[in-house]
MARFIBA-962495 format. One record per atom (N, C-alpha, C, CB): atom name; x, y, z. Coordinates in Angstrom, 3 decimals. Atoms other than C-alpha are relative to their C-alpha. Glycine has a CB too. Example, Ala and Ser with C-alpha at 12.3 -4.5 7.8 and 13.67 -1.06 7.14 Angstrom:
+----+----------+----------+----------+
: at :     east :    north :       up :
+----+----------+----------+----------+
:  N :    0.890 :   -1.190 :    0.000 :
: CA :   12.300 :   -4.500 :    7.800 :
:  C :    0.900 :    1.200 :    0.000 :
: CB :   -0.992 :    0.027 :    1.246 :
:  N :   -0.820 :   -1.190 :   -0.060 :
: CA :   13.670 :   -1.060 :    7.140 :
:  C :   -0.770 :    1.090 :    0.730 :
: CB :    0.414 :    0.462 :   -1.415 :
+----+----------+----------+----------+
# end
This chain:
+----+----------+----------+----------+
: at :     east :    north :       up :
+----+----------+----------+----------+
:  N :    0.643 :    0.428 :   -1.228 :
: CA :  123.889 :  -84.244 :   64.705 :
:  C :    0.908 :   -1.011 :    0.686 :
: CB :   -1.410 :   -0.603 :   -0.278 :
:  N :   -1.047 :    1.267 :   -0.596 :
: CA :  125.931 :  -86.110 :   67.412 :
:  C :   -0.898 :   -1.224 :    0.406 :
: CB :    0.955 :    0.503 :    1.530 :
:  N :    0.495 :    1.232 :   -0.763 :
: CA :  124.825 :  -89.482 :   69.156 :
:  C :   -0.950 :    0.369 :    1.214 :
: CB :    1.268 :   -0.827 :    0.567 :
:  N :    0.696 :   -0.196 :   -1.548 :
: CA :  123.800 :  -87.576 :   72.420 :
:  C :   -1.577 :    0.839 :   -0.411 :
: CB :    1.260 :    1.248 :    1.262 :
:  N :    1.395 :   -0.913 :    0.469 :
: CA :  120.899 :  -85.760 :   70.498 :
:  C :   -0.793 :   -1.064 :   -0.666 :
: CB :    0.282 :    1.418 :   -1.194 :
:  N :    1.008 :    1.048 :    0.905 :
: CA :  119.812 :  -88.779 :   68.320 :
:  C :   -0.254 :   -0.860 :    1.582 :
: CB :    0.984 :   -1.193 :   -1.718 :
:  N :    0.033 :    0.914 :   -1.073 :
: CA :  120.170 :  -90.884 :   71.856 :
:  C :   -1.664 :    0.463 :    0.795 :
: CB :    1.594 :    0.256 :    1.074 :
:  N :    0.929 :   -0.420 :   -0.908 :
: CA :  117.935 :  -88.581 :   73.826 :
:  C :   -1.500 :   -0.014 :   -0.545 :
: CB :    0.410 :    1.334 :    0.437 :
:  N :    1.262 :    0.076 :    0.863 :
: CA :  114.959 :  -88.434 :   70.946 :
:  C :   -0.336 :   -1.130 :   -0.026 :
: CB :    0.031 :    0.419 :   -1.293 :
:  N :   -0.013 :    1.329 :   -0.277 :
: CA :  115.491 :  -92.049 :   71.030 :
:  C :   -0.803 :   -0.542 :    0.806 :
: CB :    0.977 :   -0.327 :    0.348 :
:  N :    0.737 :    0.200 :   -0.953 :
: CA :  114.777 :  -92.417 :   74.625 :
:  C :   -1.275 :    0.705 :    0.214 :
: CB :    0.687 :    0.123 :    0.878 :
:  N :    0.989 :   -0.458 :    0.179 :
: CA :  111.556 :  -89.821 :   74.283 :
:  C :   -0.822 :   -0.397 :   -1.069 :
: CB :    0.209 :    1.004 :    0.029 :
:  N :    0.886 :    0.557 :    1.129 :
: CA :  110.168 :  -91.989 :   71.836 :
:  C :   -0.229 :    0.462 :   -0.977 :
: CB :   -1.001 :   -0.213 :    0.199 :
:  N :    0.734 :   -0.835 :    0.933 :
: CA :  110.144 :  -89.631 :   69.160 :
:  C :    0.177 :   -0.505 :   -1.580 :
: CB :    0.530 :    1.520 :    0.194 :
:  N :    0.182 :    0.657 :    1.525 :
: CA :  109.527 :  -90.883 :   65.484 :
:  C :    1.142 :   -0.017 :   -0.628 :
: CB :   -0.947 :    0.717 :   -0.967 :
:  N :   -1.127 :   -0.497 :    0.877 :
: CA :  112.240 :  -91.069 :   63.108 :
:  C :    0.131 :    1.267 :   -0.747 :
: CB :    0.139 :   -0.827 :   -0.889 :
:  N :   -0.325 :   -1.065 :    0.376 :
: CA :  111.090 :  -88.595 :   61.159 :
:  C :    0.166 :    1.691 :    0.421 :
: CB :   -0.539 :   -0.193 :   -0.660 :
:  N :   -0.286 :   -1.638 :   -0.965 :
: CA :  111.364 :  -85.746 :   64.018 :
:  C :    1.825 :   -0.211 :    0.001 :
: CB :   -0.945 :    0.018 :    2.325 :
:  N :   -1.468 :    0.801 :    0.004 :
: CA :  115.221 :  -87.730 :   64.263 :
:  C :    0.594 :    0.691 :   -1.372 :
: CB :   -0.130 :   -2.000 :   -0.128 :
:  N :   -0.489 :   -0.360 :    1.400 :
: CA :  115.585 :  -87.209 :   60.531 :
:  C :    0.309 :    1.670 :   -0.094 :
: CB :   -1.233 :   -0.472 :   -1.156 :
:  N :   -0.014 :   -1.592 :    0.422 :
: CA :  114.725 :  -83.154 :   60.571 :
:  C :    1.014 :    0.356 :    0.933 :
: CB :   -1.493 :    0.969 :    0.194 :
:  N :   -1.218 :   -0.517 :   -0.579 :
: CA :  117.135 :  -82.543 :   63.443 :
:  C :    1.210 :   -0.450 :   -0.584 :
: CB :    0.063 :   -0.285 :    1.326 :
:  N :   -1.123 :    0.254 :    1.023 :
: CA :  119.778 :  -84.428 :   61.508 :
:  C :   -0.003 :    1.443 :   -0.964 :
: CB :   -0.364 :   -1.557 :   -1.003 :
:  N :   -0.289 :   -0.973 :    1.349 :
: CA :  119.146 :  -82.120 :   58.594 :
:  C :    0.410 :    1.241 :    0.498 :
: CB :   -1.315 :    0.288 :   -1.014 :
:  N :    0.184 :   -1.266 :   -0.097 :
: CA :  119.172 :  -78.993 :   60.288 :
:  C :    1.040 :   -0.087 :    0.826 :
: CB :   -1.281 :    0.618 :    0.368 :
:  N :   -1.304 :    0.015 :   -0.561 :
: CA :  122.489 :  -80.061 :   62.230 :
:  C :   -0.456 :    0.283 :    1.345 :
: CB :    1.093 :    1.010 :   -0.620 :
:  N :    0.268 :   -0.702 :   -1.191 :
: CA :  121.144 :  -79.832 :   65.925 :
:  C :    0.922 :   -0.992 :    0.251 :
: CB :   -1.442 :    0.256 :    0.764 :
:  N :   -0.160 :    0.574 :   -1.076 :
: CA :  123.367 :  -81.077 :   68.410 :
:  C :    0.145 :    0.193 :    0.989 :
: CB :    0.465 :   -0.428 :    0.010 :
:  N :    0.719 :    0.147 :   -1.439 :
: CA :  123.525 :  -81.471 :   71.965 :
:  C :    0.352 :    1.853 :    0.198 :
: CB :    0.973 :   -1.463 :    1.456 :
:  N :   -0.577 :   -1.128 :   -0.471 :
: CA :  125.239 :  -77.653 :   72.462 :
:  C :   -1.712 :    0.929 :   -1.099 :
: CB :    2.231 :    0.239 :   -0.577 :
:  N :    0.845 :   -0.554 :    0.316 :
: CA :  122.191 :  -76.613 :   69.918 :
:  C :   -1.612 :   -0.359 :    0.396 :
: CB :    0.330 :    0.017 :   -1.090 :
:  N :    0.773 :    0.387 :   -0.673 :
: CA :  119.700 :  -79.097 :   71.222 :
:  C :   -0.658 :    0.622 :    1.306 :
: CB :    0.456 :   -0.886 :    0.105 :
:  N :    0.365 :   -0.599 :   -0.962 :
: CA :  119.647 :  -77.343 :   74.565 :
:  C :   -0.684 :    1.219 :   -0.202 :
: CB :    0.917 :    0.109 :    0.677 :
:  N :    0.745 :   -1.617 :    0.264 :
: CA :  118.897 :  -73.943 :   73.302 :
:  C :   -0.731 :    0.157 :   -0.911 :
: CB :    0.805 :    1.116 :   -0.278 :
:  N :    1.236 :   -0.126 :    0.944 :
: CA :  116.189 :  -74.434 :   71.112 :
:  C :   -1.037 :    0.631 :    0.690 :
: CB :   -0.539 :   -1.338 :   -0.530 :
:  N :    1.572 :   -0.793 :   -0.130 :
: CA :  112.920 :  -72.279 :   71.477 :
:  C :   -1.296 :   -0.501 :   -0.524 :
: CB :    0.012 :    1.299 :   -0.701 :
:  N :    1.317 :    0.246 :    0.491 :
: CA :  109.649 :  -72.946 :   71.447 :
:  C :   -0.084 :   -0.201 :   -1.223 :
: CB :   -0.819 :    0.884 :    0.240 :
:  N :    0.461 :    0.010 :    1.367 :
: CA :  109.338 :  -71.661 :   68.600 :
:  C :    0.916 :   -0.401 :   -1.159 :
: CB :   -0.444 :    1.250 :   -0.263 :
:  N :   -0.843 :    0.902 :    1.132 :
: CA :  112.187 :  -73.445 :   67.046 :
:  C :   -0.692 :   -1.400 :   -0.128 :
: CB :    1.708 :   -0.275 :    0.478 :
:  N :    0.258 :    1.636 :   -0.342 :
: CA :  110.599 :  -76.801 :   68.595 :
:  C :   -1.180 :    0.064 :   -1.469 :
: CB :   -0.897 :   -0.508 :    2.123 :
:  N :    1.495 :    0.289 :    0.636 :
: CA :  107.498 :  -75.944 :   66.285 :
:  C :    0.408 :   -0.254 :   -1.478 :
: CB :   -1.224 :    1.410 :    0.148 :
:  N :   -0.051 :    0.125 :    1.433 :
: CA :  109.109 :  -75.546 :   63.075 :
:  C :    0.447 :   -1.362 :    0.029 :
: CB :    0.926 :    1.040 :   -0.821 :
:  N :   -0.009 :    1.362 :    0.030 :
: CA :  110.670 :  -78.922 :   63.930 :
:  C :   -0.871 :   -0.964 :   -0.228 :
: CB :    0.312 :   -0.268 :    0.801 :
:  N :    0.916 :    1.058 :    0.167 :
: CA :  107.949 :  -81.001 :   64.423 :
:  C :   -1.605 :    0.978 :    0.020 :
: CB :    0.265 :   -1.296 :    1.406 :
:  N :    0.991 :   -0.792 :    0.284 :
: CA :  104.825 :  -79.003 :   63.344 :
:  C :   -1.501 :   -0.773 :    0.270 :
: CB :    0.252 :    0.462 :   -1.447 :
:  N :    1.102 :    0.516 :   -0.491 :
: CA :  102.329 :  -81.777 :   64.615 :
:  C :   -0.300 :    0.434 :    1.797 :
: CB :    0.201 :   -1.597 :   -0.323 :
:  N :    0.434 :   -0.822 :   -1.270 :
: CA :  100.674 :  -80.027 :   67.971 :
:  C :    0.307 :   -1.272 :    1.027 :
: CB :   -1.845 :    0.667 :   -0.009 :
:  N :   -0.171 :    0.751 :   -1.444 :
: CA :  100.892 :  -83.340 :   70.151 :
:  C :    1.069 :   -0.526 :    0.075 :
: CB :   -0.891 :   -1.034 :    0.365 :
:  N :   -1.506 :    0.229 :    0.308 :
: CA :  104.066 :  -84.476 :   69.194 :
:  C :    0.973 :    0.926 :    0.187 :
: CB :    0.188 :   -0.291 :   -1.218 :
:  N :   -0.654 :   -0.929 :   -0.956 :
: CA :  105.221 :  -81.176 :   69.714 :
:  C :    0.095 :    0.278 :    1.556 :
: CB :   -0.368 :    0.919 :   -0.353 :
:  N :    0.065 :    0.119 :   -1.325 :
: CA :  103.953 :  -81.038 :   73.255 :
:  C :    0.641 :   -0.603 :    0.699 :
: CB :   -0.802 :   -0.263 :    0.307 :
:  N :   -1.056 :    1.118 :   -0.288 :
: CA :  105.546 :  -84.028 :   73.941 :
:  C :    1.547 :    0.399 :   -0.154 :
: CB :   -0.270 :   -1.204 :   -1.005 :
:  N :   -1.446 :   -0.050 :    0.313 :
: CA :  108.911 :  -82.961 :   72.875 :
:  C :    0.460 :    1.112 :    0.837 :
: CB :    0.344 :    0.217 :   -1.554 :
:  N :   -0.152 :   -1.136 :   -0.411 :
: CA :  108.787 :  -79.487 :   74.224 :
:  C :   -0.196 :   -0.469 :    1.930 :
: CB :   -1.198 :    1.117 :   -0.898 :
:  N :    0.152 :    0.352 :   -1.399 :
: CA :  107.577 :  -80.959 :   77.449 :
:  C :    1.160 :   -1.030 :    0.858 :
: CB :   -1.376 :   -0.664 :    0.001 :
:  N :   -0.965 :    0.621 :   -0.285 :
: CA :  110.259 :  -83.253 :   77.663 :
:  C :    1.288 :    0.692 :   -0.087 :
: CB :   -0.064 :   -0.989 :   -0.647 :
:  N :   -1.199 :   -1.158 :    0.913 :
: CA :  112.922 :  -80.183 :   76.144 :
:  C :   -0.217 :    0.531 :    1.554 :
: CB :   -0.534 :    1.341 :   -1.877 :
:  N :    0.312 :   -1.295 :   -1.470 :
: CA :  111.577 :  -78.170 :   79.523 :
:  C :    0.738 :   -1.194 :    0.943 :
: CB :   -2.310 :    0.579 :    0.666 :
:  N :   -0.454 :    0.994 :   -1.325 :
: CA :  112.190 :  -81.200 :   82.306 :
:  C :    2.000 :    0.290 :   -0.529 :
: CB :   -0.907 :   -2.407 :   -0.197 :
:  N :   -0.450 :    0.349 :    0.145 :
: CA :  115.487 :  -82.021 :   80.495 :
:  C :    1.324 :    1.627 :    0.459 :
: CB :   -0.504 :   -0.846 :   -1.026 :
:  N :   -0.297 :   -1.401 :   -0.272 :
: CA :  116.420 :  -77.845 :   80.688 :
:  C :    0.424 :    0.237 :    1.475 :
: CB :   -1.227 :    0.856 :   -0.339 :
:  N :    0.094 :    0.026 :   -1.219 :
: CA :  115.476 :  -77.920 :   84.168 :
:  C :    1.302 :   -1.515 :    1.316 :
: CB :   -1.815 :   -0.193 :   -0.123 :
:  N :   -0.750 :    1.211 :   -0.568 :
: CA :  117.604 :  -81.399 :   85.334 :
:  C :    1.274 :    0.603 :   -0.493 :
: CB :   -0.411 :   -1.651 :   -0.573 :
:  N :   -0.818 :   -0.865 :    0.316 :
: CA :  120.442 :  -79.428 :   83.470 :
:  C :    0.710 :    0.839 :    1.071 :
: CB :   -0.612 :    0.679 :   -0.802 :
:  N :   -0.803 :   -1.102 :   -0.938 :
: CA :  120.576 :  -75.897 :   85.547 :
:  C :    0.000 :   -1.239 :    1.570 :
: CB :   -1.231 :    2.031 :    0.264 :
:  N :   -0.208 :    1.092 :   -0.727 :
: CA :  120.064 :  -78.360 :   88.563 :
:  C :    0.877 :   -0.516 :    0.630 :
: CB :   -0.174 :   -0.637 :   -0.423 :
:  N :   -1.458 :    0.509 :    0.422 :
: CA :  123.224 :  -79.987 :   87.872 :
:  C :    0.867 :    1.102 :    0.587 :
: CB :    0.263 :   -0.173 :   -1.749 :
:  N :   -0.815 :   -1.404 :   -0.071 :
: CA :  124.969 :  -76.651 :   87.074 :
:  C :   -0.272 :    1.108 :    1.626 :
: CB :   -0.673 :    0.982 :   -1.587 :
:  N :    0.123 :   -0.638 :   -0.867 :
: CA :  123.852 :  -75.068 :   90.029 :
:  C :    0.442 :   -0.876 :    1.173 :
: CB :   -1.188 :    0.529 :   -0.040 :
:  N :   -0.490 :    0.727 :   -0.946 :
: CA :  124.859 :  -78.157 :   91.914 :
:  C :    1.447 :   -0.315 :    0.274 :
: CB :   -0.562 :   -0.963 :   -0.134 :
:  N :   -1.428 :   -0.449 :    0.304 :
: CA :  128.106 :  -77.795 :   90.541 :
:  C :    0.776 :    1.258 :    0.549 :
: CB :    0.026 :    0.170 :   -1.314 :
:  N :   -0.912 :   -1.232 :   -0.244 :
: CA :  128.737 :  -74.308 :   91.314 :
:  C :    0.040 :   -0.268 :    1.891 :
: CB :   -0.900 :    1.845 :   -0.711 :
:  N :    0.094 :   -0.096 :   -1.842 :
: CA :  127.778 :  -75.024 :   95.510 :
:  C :    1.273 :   -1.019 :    0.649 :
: CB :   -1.872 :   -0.797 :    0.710 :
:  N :   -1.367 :    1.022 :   -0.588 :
: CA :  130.711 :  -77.439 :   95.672 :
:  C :    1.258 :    0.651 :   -0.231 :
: CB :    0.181 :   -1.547 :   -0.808 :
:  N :   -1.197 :   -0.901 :    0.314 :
: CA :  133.291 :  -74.672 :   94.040 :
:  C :    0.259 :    0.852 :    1.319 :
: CB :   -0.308 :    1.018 :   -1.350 :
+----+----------+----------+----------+
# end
């Protein structure tokens, strides 16, 4: 796990031990992004804590293409 994945869980308030399981399972930011739903669930398997994460995983998705699409109109 790099810094920019423990950083961002950080700033979403999310527990250590949601911190801890992405450590284990090696997410970082290039795997962070492309997680699925239904990856988010095996992660953190508590329903509101998931919500929370997934809901914050969607905005963060979205501020992303955003970007990238703001990128490509200046090429």
């Amino acid at each position: 796990m790099d810094t920019w994945t423990v950083s961002k869980l950080e700033e979403w308030q999310m527990p250590e031990h949601v911190i801890v399981k992405c450590k284990e399972e090696g997410i970082d930011k290039s795997a962070f992004l492309t997680l699925t739903e239904s990856m988010i669930k095996e992660l953190v398997p508590m329903m509101g804590l998931r919500s929370k994460l997934y809901n914050k995983h969607v905005e963060l998705k979205i501020q992303c293409e955003n970007i990238h699409d703001n990128n490509l109109e200046a090429v």
